[in-house]
C-alpha positions in Angstrom: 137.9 134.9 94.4 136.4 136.6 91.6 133.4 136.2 90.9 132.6 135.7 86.5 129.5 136.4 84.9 129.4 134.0 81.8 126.6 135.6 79.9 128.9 138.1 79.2 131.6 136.6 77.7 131.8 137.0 74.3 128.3 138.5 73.9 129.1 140.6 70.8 130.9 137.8 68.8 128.2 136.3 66.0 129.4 132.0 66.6 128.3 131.6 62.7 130.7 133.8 61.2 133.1 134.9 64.2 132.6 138.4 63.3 133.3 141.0 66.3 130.7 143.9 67.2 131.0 146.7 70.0 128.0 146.8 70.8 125.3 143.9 71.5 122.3 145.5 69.4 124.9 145.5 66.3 125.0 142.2 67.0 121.1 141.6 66.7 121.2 143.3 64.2 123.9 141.7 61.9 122.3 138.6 63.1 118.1 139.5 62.2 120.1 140.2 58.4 122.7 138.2 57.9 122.1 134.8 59.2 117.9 135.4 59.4 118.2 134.0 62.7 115.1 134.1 65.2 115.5 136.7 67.7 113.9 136.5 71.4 112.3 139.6 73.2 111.7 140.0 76.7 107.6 140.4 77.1 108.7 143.0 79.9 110.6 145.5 77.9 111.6 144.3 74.3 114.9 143.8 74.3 116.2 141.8 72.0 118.1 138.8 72.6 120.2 135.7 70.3 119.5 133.5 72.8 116.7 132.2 75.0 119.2 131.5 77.6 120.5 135.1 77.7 116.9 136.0 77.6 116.1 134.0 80.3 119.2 135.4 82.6 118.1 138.9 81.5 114.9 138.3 83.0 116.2 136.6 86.2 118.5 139.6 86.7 116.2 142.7 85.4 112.7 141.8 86.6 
């Protein structure tokens, strides 16, 4: 069995305007000025996440 991790799947797709990034932060980033959507940082280290979920799993997984 192979084991999935679903935070991962499509994590550089924006789900407003379907728009495909390589990397996550150019994600944030077209996010933050595109759609002026909130962003969520980790208290620990800063990193910047879409979701509170995804910030949530980061924190579970990292710390």
């Amino acid at each position: 069995m192979i084991k999935v991790n679903i935070f991962h799947l499509n994590k550089d797709k924006c789900e407003k305007c379907n728009e495909k990034f390589s990397k996550y932060d150019e994600l944030i980033a077209h996010t933050k000025q595109t759609h002026h959507h909130t962003i969520v940082k980790c208290t620990k280290c800063g990193k910047e996440f879409i979701h509170e979920k995804d910030r949530l799993h980061h924190t579970r997984e990292e710390h």
